[in-house]
VMD Tcl script that builds the backbone (N, CA, C; Angstrom):
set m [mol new atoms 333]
animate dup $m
set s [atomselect $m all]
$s set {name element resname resid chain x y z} {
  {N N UNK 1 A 0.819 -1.190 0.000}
  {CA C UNK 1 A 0.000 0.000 0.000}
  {C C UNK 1 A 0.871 1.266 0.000}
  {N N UNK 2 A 1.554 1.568 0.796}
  {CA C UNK 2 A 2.758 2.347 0.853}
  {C C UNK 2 A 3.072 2.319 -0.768}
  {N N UNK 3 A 3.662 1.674 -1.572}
  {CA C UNK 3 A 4.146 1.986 -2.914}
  {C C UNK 3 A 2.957 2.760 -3.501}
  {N N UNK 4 A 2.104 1.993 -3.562}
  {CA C UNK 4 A 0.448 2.501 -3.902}
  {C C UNK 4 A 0.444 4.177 -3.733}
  {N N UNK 5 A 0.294 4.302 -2.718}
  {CA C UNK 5 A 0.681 6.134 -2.190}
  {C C UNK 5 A 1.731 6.887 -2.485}
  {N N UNK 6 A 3.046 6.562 -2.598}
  {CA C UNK 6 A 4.058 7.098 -3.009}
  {C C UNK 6 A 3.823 7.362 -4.853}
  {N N UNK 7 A 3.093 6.233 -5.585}
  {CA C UNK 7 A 3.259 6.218 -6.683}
  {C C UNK 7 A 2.157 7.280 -7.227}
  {N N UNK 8 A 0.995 7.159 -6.432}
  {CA C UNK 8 A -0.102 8.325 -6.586}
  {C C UNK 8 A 0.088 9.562 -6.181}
  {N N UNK 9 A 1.486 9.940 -5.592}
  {CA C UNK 9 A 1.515 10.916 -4.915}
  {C C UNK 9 A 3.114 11.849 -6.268}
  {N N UNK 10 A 3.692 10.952 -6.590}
  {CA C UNK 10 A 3.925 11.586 -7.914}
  {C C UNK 10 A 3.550 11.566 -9.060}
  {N N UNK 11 A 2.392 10.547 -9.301}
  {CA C UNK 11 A 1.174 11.865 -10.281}
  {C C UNK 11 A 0.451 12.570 -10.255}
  {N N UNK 12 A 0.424 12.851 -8.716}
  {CA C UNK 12 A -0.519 14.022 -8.646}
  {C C UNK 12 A 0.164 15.024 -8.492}
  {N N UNK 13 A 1.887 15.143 -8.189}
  {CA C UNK 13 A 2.755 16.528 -8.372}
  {C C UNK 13 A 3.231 16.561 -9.522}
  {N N UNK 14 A 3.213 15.597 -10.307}
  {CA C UNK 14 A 3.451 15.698 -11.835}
  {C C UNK 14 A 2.423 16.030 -12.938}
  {N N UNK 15 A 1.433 15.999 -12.122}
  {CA C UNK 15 A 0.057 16.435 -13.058}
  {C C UNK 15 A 0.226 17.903 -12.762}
  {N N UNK 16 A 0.555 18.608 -12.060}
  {CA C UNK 16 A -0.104 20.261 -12.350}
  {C C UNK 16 A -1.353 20.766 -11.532}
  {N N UNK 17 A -1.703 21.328 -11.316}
  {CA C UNK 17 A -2.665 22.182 -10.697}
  {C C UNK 17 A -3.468 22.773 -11.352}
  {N N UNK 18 A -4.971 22.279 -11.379}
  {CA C UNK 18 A -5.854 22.384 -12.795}
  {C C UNK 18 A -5.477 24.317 -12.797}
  {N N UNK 19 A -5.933 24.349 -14.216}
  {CA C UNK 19 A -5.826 25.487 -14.458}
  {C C UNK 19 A -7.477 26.544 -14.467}
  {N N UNK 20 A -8.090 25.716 -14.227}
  {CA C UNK 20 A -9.720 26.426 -14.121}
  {C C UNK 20 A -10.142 26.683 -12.723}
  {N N UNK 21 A -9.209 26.184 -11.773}
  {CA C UNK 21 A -9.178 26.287 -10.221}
  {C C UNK 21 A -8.944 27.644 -9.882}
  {N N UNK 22 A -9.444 28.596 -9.385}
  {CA C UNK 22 A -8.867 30.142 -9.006}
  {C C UNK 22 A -8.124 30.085 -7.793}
  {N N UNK 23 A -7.450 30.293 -7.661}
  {CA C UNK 23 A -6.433 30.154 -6.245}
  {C C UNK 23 A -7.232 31.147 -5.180}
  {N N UNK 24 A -7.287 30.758 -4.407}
  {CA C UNK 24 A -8.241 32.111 -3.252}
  {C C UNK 24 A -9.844 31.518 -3.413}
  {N N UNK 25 A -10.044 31.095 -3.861}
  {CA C UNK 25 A -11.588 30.162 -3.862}
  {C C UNK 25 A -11.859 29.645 -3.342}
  {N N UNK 26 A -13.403 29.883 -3.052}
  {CA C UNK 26 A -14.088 28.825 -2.146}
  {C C UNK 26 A -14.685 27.749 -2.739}
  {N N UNK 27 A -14.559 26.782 -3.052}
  {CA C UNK 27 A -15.210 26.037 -3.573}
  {C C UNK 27 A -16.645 24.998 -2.988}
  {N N UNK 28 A -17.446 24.929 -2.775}
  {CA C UNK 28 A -18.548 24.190 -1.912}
  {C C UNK 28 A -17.627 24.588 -0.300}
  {N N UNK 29 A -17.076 23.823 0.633}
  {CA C UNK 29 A -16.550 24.156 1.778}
  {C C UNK 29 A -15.175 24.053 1.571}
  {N N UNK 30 A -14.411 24.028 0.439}
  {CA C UNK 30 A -12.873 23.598 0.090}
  {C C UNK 30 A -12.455 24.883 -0.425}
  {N N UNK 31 A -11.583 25.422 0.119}
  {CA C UNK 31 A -10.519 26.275 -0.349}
  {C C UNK 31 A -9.414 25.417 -1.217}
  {N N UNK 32 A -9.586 25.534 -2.350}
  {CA C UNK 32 A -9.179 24.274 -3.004}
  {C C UNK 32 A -7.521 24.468 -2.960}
  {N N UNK 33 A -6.563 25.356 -2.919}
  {CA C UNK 33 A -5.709 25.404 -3.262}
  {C C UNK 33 A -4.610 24.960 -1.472}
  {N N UNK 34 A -5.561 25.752 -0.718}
  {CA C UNK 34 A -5.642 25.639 0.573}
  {C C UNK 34 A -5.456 24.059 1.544}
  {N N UNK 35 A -6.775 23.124 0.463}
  {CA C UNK 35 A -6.361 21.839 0.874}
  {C C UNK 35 A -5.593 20.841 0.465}
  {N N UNK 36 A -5.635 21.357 -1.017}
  {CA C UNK 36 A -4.418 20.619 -1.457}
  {C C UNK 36 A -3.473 20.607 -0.736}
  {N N UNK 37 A -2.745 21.538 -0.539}
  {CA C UNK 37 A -1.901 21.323 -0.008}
  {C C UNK 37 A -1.356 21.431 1.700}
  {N N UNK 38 A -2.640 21.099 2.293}
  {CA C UNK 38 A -2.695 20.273 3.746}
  {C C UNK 38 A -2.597 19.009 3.335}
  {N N UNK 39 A -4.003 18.926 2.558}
  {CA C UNK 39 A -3.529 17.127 2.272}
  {C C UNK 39 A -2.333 16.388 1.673}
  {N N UNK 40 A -1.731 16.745 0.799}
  {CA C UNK 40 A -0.587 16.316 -0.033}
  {C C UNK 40 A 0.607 16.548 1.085}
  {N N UNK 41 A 0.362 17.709 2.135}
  {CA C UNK 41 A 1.322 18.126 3.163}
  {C C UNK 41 A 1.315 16.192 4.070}
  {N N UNK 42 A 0.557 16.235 4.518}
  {CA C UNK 42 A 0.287 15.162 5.616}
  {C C UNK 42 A 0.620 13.805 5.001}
  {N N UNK 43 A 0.132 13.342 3.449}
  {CA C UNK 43 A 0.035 12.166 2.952}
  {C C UNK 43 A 1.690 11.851 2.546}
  {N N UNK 44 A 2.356 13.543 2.062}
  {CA C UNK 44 A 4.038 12.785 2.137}
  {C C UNK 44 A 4.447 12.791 2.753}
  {N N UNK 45 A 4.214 13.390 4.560}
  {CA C UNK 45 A 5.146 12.675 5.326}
  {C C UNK 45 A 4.729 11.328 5.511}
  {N N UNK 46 A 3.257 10.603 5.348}
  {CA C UNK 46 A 3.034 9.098 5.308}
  {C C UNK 46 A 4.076 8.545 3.592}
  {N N UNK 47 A 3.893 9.077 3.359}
  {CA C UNK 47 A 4.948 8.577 2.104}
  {C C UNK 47 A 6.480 8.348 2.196}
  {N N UNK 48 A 6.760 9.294 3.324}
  {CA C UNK 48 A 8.256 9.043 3.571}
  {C C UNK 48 A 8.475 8.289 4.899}
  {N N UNK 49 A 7.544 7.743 4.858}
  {CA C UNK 49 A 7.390 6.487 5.755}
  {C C UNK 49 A 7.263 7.360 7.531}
  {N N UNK 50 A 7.147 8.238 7.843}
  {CA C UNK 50 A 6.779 9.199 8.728}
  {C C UNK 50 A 5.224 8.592 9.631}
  {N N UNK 51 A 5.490 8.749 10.935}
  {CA C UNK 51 A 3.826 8.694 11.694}
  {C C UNK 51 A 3.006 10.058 11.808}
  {N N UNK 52 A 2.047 10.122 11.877}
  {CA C UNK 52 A 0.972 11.088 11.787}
  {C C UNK 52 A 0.619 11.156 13.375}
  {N N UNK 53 A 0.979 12.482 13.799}
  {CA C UNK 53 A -0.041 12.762 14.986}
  {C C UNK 53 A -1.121 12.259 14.989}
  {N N UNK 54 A -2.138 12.224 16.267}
  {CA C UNK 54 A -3.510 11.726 16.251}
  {C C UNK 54 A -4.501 12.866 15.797}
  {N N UNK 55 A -3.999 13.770 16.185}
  {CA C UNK 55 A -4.312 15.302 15.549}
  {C C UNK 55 A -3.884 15.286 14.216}
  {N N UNK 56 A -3.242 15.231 13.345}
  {CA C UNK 56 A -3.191 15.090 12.042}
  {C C UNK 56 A -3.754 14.385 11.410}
  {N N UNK 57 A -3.870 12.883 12.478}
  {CA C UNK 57 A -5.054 12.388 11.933}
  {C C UNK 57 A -6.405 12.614 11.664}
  {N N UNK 58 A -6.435 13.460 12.419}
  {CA C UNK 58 A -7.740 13.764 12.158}
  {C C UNK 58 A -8.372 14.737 11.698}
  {N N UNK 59 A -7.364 16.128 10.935}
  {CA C UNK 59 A -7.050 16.700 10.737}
  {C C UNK 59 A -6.959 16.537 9.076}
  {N N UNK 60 A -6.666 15.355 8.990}
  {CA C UNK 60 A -6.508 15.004 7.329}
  {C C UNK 60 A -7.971 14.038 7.227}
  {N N UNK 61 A -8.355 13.755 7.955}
  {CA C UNK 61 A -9.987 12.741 7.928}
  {C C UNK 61 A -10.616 13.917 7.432}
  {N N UNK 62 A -10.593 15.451 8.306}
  {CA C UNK 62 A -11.551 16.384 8.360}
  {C C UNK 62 A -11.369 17.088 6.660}
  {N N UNK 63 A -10.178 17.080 6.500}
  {CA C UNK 63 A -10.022 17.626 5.431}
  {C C UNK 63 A -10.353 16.853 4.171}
  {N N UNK 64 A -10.248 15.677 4.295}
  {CA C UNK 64 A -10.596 14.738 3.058}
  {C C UNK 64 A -12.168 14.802 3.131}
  {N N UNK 65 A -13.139 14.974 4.321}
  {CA C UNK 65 A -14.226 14.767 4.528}
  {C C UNK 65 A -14.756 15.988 3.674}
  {N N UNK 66 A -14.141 17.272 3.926}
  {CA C UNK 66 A -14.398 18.184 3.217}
  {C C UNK 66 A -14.168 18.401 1.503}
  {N N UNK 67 A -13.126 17.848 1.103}
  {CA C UNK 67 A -12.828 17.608 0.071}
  {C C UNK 67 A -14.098 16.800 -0.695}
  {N N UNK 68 A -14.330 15.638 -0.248}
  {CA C UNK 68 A -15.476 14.962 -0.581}
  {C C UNK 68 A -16.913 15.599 -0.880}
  {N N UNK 69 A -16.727 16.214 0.153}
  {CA C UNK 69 A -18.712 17.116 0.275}
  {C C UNK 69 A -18.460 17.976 -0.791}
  {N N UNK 70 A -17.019 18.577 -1.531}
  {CA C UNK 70 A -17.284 19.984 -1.889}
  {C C UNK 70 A -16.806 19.304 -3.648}
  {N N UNK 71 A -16.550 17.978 -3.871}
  {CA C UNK 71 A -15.902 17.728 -5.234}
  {C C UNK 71 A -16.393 18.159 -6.601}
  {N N UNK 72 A -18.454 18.020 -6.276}
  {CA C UNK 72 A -18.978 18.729 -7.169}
  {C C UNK 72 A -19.206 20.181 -7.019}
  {N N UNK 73 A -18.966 21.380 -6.934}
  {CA C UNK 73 A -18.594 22.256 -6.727}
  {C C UNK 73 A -17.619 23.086 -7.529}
  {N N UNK 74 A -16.531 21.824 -7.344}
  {CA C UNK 74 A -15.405 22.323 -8.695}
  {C C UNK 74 A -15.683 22.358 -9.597}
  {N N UNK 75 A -14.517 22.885 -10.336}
  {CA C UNK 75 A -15.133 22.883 -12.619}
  {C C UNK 75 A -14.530 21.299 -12.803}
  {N N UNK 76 A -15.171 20.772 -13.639}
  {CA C UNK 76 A -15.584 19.295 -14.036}
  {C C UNK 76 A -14.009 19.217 -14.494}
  {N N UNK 77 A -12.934 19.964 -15.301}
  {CA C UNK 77 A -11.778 19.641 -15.444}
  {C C UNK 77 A -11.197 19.593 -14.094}
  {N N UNK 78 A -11.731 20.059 -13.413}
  {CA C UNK 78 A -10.137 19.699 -12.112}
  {C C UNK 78 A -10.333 18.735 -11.251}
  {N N UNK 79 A -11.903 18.018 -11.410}
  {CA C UNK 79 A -12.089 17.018 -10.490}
  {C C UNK 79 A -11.720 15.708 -10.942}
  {N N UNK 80 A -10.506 15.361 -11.490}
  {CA C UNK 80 A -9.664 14.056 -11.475}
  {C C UNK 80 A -8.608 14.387 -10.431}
  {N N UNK 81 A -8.064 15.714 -11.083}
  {CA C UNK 81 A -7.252 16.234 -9.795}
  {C C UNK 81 A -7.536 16.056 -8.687}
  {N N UNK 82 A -8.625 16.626 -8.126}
  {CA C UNK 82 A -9.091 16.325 -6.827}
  {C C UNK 82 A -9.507 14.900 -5.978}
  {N N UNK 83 A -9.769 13.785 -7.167}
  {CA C UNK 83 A -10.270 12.818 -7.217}
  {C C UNK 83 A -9.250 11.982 -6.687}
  {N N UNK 84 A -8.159 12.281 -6.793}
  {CA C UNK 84 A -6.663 11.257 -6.896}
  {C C UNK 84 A -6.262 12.045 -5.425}
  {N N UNK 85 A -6.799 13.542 -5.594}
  {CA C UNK 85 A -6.229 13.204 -3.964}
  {C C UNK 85 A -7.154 12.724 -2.999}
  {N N UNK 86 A -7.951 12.554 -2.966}
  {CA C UNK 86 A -8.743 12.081 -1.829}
  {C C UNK 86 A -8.595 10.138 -1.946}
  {N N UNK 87 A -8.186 10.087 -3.285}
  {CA C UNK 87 A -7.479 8.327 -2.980}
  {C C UNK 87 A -5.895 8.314 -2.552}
  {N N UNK 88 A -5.345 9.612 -2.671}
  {CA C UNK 88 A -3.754 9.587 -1.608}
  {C C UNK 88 A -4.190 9.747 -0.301}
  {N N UNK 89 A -5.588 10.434 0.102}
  {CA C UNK 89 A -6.087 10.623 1.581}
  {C C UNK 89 A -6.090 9.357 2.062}
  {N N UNK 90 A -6.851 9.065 0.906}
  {CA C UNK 90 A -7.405 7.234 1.283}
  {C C UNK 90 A -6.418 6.175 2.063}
  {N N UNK 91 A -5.129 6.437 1.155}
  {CA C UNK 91 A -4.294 5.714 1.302}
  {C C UNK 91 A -3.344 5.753 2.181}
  {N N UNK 92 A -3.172 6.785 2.800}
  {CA C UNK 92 A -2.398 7.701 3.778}
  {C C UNK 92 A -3.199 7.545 5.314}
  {N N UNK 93 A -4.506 7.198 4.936}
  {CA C UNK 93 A -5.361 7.179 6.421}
  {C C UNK 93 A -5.433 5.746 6.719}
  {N N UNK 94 A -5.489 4.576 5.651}
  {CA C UNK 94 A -5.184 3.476 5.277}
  {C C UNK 94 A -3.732 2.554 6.462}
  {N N UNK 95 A -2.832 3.910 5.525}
  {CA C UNK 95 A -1.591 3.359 6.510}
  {C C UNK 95 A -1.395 3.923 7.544}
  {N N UNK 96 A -1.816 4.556 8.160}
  {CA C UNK 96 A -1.866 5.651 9.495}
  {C C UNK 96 A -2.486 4.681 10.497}
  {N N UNK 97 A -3.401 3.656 9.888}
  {CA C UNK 97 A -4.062 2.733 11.065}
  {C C UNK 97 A -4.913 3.745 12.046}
  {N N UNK 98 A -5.396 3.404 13.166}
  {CA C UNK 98 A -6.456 3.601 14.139}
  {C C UNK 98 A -6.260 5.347 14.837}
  {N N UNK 99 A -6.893 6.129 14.507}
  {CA C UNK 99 A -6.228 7.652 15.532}
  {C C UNK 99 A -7.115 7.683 16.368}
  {N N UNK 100 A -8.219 6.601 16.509}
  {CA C UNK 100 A -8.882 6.999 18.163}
  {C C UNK 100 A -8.659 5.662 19.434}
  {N N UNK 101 A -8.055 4.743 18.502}
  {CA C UNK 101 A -7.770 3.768 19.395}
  {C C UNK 101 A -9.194 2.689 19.869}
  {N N UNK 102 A -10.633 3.133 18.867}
  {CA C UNK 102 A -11.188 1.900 18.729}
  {C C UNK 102 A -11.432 0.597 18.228}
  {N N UNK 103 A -10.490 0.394 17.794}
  {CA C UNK 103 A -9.764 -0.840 16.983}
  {C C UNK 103 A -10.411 -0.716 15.507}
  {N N UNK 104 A -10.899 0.461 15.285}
  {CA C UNK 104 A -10.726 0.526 13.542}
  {C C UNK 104 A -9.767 1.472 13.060}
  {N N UNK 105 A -10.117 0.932 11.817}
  {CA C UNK 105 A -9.276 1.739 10.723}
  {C C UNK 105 A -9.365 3.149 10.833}
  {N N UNK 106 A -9.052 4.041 10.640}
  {CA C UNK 106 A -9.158 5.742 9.969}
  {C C UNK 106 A -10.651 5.666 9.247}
  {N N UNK 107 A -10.694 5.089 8.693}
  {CA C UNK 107 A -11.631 4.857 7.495}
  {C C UNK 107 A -12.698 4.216 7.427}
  {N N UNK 108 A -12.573 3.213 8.597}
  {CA C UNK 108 A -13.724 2.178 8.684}
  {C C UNK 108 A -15.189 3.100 8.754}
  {N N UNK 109 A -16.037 2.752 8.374}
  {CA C UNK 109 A -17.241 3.583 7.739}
  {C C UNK 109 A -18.494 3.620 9.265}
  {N N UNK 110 A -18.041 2.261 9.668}
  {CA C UNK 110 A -18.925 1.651 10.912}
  {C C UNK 110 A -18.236 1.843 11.802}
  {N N UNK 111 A -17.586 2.445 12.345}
  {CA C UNK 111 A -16.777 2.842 13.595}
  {C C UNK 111 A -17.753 4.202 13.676}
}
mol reanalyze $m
mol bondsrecalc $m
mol representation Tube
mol addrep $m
């Protein structure tokens, strides 16, 4: 999984930063330029094999959560962009394991 994330995490800095995105925007609840790069912040230190505060954990849950609610919102070109990061979120919360200590995942849906 780890390769998985590392490998998604340089195409999504090798892809670019849509160009229909306005920097300073609100997008549905996403400051899009804003979360990018919290999220991409948090998912490469899980990429460089790094632990995540429990606060970061949750911190990047909140932010992916937001990312999610606000995807339609964006212009229809930048939401692959956005799309790939919320599967580096995925993958990053994936390997981060449990931040409340109820024996689930980050992610588990039923927790």
């Amino acid at each position: 999984m780890l390769d998985d994330l590392r490998r998604e995490l340089e195409l999504h800095r090798s892809s670019g930063f849509p160009r229909d995105v306005e920097p300073g925007r609100t997008y549905g609840a996403a400051r899009a330029v804003l979360i990018d790069a919290d999220i991409y912040g948090w998912c490469s230190r899980v990429g460089r094999g790094e632990s995540l505060s429990d606060i970061d954990v949750q911190r990047l849950l909140e932010a992916t959560a937001t990312l999610v609610a606000s995807i339609l919102a964006l212009p229809w070109s930048a939401r692959p962009y956005f799309t790939r990061l919320v599967l580096i979120a995925s993958l990053a919360l994936a390997i981060s394991g449990d931040p409340d200590d109820d024996g689930t995942p980050a992610l588990d849906p039923s927790a």
